[in-house]
MARMAR-209986 format. One line per field, with one value per atom (N, C-alpha, C): residue number from 1; residue in one letter; x, y, z. Coordinates in steps of 0.05 Angstrom, whole numbers, always signed. Last residue first. Layout:
<nodes>
k (NUM_...)
r (A_...)
x (X_...)
y (Y_...)
z (Z_...)
</nodes>
This chain:
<nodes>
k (241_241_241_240_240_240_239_239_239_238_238_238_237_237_237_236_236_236_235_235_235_234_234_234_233_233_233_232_232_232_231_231_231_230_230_230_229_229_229_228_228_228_227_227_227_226_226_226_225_225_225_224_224_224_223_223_223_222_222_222_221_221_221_220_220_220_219_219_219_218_218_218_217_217_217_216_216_216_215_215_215_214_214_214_213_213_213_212_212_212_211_211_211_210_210_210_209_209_209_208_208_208_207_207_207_206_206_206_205_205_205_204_204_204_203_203_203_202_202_202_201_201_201_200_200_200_199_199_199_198_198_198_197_197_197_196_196_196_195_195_195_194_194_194_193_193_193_192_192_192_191_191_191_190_190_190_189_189_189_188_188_188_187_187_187_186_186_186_185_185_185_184_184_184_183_183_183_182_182_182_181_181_181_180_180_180_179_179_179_178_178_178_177_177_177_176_176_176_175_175_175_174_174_174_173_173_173_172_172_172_171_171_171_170_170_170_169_169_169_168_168_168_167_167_167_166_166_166_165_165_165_164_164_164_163_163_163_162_162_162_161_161_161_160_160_160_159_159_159_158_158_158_157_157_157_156_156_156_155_155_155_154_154_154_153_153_153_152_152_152_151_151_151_150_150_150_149_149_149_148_148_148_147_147_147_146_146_146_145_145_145_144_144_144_143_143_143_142_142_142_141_141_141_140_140_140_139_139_139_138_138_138_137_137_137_136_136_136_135_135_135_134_134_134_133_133_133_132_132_132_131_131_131_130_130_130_129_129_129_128_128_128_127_127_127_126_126_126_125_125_125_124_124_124_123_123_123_122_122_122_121_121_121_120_120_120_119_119_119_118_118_118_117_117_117_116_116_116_115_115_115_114_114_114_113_113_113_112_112_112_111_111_111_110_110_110_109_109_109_108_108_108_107_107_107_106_106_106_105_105_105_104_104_104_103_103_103_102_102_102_101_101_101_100_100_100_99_99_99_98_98_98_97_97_97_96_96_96_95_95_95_94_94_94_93_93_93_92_92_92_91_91_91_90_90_90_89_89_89_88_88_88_87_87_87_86_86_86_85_85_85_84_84_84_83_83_83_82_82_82_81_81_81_80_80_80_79_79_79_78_78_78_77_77_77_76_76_76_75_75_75_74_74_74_73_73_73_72_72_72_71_71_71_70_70_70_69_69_69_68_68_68_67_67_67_66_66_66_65_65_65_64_64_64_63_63_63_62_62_62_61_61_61_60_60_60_59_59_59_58_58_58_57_57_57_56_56_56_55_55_55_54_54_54_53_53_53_52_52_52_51_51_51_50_50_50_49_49_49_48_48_48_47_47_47_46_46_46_45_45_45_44_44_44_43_43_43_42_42_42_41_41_41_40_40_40_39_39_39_38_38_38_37_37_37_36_36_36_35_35_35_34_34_34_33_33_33_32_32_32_31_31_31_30_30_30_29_29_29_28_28_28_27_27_27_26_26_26_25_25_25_24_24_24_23_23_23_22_22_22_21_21_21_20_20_20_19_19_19_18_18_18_17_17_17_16_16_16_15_15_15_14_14_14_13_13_13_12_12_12_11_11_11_10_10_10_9_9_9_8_8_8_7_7_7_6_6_6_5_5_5_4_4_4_3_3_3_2_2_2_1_1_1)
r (X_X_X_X_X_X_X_X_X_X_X_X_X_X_X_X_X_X_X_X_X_X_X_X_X_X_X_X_X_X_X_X_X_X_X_X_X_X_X_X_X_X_X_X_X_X_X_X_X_X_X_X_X_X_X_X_X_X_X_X_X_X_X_X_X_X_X_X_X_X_X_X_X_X_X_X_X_X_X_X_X_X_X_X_X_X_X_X_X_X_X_X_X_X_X_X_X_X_X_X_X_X_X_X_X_X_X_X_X_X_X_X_X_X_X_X_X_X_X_X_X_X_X_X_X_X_X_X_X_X_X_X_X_X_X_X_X_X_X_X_X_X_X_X_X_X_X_X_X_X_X_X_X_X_X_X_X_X_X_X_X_X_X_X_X_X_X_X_X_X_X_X_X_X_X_X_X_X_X_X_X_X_X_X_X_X_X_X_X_X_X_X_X_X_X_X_X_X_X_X_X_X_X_X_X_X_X_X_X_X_X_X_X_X_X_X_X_X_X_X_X_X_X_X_X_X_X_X_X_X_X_X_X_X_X_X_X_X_X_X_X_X_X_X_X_X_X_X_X_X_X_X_X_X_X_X_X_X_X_X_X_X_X_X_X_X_X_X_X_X_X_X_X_X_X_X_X_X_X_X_X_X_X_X_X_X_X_X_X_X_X_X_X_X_X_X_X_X_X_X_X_X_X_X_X_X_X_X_X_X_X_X_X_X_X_X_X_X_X_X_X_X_X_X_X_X_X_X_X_X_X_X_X_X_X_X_X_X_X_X_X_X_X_X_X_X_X_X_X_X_X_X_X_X_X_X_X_X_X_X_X_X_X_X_X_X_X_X_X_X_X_X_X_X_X_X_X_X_X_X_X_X_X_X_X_X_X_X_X_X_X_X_X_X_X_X_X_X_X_X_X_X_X_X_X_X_X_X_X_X_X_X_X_X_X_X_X_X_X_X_X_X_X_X_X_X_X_X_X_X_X_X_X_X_X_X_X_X_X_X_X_X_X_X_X_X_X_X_X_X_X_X_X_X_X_X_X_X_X_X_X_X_X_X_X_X_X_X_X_X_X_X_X_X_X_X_X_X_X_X_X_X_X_X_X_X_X_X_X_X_X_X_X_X_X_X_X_X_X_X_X_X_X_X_X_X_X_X_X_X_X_X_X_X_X_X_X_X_X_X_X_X_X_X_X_X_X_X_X_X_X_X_X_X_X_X_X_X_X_X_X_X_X_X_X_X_X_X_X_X_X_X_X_X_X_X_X_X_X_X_X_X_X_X_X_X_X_X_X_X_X_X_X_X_X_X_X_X_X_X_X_X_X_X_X_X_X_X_X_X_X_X_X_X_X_X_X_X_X_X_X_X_X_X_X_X_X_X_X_X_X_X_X_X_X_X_X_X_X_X_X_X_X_X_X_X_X_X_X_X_X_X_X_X_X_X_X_X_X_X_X_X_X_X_X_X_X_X_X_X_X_X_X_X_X_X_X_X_X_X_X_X_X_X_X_X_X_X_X_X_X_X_X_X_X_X_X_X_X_X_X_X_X_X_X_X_X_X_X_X_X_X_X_X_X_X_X_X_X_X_X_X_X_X_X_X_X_X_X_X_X_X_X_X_X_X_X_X_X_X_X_X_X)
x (-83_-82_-82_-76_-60_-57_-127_-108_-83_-159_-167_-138_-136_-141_-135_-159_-134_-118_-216_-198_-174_-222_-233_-218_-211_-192_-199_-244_-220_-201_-290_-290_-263_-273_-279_-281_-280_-255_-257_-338_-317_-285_-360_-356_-340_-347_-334_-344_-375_-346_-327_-431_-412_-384_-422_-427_-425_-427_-401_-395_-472_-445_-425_-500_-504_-485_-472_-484_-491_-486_-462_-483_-487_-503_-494_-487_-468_-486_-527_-522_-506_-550_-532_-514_-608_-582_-575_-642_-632_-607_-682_-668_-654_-753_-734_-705_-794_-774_-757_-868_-842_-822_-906_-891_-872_-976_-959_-940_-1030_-1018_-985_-1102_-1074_-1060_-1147_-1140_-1105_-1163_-1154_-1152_-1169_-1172_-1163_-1150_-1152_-1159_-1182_-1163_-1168_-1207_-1192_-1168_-1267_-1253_-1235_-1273_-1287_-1282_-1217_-1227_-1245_-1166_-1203_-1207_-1127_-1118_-1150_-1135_-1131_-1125_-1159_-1181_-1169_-1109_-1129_-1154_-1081_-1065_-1084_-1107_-1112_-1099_-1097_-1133_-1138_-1046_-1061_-1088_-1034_-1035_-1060_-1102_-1080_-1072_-1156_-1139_-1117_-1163_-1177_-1172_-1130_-1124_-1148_-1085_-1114_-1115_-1053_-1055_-1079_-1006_-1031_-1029_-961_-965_-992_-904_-932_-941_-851_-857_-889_-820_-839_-842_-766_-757_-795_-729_-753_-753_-688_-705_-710_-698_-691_-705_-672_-689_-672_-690_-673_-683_-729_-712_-695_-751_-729_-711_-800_-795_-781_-770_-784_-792_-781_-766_-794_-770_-785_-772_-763_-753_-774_-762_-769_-749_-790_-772_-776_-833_-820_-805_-854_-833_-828_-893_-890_-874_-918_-908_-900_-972_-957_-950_-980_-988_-975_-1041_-1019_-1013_-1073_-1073_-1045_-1085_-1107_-1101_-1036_-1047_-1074_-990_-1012_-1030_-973_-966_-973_-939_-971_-962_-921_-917_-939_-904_-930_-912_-877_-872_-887_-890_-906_-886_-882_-865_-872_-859_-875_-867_-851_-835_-860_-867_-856_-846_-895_-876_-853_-903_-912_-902_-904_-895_-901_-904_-921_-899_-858_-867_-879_-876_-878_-877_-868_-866_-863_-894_-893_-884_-912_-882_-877_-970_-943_-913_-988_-979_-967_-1032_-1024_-1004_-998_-1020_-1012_-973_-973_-987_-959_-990_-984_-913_-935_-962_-865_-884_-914_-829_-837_-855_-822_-843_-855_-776_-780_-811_-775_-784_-779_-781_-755_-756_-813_-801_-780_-779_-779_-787_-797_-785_-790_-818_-823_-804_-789_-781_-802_-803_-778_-778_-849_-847_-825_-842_-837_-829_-874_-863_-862_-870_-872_-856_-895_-877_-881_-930_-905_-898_-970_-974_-948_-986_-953_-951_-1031_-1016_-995_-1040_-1054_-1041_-991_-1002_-1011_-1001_-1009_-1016_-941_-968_-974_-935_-947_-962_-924_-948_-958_-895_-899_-926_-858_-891_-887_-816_-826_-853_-785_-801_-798_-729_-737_-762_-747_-743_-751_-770_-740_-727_-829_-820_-776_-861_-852_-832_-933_-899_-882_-983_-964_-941_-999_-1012_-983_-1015_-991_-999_-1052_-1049_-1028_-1022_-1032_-1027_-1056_-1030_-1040_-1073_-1077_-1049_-1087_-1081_-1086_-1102_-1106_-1092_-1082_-1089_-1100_-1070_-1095_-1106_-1001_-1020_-1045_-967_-976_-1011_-932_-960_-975_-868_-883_-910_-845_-876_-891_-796_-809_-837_-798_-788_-801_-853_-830_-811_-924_-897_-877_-978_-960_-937_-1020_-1034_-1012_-1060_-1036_-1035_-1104_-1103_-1072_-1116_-1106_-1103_-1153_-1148_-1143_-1121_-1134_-1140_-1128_-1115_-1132_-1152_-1130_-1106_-1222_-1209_-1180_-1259_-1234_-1228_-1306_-1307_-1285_-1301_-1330_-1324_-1252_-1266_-1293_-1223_-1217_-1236_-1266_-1256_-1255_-1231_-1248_-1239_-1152_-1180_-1205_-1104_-1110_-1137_-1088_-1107_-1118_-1039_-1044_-1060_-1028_-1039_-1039_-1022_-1012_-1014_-1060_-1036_-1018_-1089_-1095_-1060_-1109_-1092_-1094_-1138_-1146_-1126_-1144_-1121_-1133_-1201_-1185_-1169_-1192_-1206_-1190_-1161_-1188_-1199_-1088_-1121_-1144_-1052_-1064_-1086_-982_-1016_-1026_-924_-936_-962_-865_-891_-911_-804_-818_-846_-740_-760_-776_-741_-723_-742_-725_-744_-721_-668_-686_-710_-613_-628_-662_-541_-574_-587_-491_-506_-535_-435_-464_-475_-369_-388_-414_-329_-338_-361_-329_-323_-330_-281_-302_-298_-220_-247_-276_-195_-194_-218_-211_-211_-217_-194_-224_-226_-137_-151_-183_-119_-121_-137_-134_-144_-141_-100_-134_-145_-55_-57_-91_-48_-46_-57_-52_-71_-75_+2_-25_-55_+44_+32_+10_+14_+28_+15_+17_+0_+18)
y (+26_+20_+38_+84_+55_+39_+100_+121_+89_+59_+68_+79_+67_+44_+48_+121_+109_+89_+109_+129_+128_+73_+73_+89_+104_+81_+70_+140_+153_+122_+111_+123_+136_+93_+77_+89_+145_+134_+119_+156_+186_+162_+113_+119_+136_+133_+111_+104_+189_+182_+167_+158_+177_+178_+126_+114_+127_+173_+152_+139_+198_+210_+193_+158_+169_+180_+103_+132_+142_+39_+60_+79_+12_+20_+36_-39_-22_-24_-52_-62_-39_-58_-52_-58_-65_-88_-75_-49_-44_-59_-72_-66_-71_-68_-68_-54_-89_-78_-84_-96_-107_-80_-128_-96_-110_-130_-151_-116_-165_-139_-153_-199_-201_-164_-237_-208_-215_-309_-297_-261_-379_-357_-324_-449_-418_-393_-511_-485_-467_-552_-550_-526_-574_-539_-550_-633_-618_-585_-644_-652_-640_-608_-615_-626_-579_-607_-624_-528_-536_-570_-531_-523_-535_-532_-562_-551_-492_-512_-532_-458_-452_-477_-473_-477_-468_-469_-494_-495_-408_-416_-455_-387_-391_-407_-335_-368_-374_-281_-291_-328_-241_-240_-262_-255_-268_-260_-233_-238_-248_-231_-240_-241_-216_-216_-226_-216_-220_-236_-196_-211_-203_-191_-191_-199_-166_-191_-178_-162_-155_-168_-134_-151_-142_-90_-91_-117_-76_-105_-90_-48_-44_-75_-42_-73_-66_+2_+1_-34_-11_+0_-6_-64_-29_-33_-113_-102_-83_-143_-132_-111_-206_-182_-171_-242_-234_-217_-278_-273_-267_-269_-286_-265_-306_-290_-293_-300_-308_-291_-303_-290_-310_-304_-308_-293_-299_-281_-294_-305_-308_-290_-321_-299_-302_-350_-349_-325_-348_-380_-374_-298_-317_-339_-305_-280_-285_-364_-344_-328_-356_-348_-338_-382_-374_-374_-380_-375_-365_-410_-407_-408_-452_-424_-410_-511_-500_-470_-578_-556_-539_-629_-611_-583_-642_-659_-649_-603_-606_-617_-577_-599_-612_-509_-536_-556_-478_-484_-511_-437_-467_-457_-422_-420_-443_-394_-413_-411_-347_-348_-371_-379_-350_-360_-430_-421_-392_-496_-459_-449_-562_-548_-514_-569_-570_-561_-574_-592_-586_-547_-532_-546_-545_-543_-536_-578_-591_-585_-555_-566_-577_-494_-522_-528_-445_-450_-480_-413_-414_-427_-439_-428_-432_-424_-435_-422_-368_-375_-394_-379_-359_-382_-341_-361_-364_-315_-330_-355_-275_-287_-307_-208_-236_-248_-156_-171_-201_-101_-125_-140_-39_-56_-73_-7_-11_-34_+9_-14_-32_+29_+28_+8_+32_+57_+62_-23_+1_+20_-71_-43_-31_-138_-122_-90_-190_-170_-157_-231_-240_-219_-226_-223_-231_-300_-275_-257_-338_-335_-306_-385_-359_-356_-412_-418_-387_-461_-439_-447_-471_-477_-462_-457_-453_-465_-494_-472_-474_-510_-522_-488_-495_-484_-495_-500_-526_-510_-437_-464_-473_-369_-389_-417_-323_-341_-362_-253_-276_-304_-194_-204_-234_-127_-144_-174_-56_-77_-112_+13_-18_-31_+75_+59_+23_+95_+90_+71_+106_+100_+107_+125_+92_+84_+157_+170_+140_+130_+150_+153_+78_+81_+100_+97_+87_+94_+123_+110_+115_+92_+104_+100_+82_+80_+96_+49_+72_+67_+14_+39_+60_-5_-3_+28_-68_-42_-27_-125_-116_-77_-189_-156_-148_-244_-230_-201_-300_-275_-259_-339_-343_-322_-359_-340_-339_-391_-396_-375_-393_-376_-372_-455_-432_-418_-462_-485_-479_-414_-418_-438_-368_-395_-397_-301_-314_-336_-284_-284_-296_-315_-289_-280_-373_-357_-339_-419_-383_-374_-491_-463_-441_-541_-530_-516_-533_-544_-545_-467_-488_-511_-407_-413_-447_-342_-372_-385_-276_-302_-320_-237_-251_-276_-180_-200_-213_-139_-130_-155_-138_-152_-145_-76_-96_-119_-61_-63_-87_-16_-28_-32_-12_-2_-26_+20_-3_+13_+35_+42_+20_+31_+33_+33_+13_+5_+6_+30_+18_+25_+68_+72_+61_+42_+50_+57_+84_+54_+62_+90_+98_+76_+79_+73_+90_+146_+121_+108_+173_+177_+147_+173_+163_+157_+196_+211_+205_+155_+179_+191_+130_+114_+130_+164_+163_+146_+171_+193_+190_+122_+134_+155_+117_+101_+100_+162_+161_+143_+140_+164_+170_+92_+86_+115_+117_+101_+96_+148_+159_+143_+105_+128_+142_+40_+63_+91_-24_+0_+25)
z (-221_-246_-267_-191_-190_-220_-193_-201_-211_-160_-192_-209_-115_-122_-162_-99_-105_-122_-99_-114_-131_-69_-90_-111_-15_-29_-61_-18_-27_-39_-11_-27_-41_+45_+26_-3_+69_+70_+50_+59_+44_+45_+98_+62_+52_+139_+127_+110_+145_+138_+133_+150_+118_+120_+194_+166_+149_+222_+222_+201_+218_+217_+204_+244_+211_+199_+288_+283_+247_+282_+274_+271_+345_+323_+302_+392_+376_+353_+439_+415_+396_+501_+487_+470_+519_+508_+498_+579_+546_+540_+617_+609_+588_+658_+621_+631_+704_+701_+672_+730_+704_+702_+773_+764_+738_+776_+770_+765_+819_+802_+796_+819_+825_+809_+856_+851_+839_+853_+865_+844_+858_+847_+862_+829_+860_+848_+811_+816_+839_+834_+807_+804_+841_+835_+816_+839_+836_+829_+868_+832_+823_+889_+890_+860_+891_+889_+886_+889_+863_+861_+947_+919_+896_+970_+968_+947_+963_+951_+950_+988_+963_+949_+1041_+1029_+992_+1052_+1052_+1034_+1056_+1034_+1024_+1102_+1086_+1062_+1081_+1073_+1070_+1070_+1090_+1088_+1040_+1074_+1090_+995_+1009_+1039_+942_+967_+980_+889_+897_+926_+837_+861_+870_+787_+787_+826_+760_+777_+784_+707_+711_+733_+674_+685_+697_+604_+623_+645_+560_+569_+595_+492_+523_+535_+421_+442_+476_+368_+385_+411_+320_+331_+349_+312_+303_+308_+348_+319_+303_+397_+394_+363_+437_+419_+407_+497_+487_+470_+537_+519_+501_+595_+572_+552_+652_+640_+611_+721_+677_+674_+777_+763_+731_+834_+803_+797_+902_+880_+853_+956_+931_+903_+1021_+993_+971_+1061_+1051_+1025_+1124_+1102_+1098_+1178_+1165_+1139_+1201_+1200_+1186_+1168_+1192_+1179_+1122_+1132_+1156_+1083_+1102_+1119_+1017_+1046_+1061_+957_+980_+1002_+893_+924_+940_+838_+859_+887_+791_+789_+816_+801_+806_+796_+765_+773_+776_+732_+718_+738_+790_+783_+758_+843_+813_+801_+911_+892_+875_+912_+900_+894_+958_+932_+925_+1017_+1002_+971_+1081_+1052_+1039_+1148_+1133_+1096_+1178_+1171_+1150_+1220_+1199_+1198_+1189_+1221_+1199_+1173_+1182_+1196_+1180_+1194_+1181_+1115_+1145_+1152_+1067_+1068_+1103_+1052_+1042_+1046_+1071_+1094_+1071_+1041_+1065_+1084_+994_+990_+1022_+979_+985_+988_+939_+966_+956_+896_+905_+931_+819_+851_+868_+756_+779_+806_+707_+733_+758_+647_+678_+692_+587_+609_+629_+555_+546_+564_+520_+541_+542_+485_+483_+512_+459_+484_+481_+418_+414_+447_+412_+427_+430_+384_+366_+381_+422_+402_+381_+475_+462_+436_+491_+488_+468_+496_+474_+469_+497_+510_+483_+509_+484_+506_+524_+538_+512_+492_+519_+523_+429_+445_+465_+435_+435_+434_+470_+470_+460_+468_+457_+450_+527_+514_+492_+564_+547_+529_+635_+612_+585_+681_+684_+651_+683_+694_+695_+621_+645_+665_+612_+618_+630_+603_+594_+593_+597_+595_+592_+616_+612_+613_+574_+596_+586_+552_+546_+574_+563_+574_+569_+552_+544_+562_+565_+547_+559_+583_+581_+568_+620_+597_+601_+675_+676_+635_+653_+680_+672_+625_+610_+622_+629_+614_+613_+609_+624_+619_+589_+600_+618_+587_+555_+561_+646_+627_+598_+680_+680_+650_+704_+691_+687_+737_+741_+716_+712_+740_+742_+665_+679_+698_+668_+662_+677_+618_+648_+643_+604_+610_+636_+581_+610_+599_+538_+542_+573_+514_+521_+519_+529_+519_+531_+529_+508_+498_+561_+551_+520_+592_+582_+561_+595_+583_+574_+615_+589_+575_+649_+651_+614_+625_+639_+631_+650_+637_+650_+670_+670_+669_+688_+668_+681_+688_+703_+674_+689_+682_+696_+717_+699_+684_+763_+767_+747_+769_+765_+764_+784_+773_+778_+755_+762_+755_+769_+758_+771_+765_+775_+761_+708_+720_+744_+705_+702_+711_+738_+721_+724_+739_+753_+735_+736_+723_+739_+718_+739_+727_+686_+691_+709_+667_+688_+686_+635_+652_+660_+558_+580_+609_+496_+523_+549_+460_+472_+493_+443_+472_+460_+417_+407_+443_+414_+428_+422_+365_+379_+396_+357_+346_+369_+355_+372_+363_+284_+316_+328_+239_+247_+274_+220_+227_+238_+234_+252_+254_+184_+211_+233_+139_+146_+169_+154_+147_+160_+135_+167_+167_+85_+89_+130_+65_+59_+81_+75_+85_+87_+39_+67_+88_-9_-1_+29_-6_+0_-1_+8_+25_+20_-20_-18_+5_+0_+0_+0)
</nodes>
């Protein structure tokens, strides 16, 4: 390479600044269900009963946000029920949630989350303080804790990503809440173990936290002046022959 190919070809390196980071879904928004979660030994249905009604989505409304989801609070949307998941294993559900507000933003469900409790106290007499995860032979996603011998609360966790317009992608982590102040956990574990019920039912709210993947993006800038460089080698190149 001669000096002035070699000269062109620092020339336009220099001049192209630090690549850009794209800025994604950023922030957290908080929502509760328009209906009660019915949850069953291998299901969380959001909605009404799926075997009446077949419907395999909930409405939910969102109460606070931040972020991407400033302004989000008192809108609606949409959040699909979890069937046949095993828990801690990869899945892609997309269109888990649907925000009206935010229609561009595509959510993809990846994972939910194992529980984190052992199984030893979850058929014991009541008492506070107690925690259990179901013993479900595919795995439970369900951390109950009775707050007292007559009121508990349980949590749920998923895992995600959610890509913008532009395909920028932030992932998500969801944790989804429920409380009963008049049963402990025991009484919700024997409804769903009832042949007759079947399931539990219950209020629920759920918060979700996004963070952005930082994906090197070449700025507009950047990409002209690594053309103008490419262009000069072109140049050169040419002159050569």
């Amino acid at each position: 390479m001669n000096k002035m190919l070699w000269s062109v070809v620092c020339a336009g390196i220099l001049a192209v600044p630090a690549v850009g980071r794209a800025a994604p879904v950023t922030g957290s928004f908080t929502f509760v269900g328009q209906e009660d979660v019915q949850v069953g030994v291998d299901y969380v249905n959001f909605g009404e009963f799926p075997d009446i009604f077949n419907t395999p989505i909930g409405d939910i409304q969102f109460l606070t946000g931040t972020g991407t989801f400033a302004g989000i609070g008192g809108t609606f949307g949409t959040i699909q029920d979890i069937v046949g998941i095993v828990p801690g294993t990869d899945v892609m559900v997309t269109d888990f949630i649907v925000a009206e507000a935010r229609p561009e933003l595509d959510f993809t469900l990846t994972q939910v989350a194992p529980g984190v409790f052992g199984s030893g106290q979850c058929f014991a007499p009541p008492a506070a303080g107690q925690t259990c995860t179901p013993p479900v032979p595919v795995g439970s996603p369900f951390n109950l804790i009775n707050d007292s011998a007559s009121s508990f609360g349980v949590t749920m966790r998923v895992l995600g990503y959610v890509t913008n317009e532009l395909g920028e992608v932030s992932t998500f982590t969801g944790n989804f809440s429920s409380q009963r102040t008049d049963i402990p956990y025991q009484a919700a574990l024997g409804a769903i173990a009832d042949d007759e019920i079947g399931f539990f039912r219950s209020s629920y709210s759920a918060d979700f936290a996004f963070t952005p993947q930082q994906v090197p993006v070449p700025e507009p800038a950047s990409m002209v002046l690594m053309g103008l460089a490419l262009s000069g080698m072109a140049v050169v190149i040419r002159r050569r022959k």
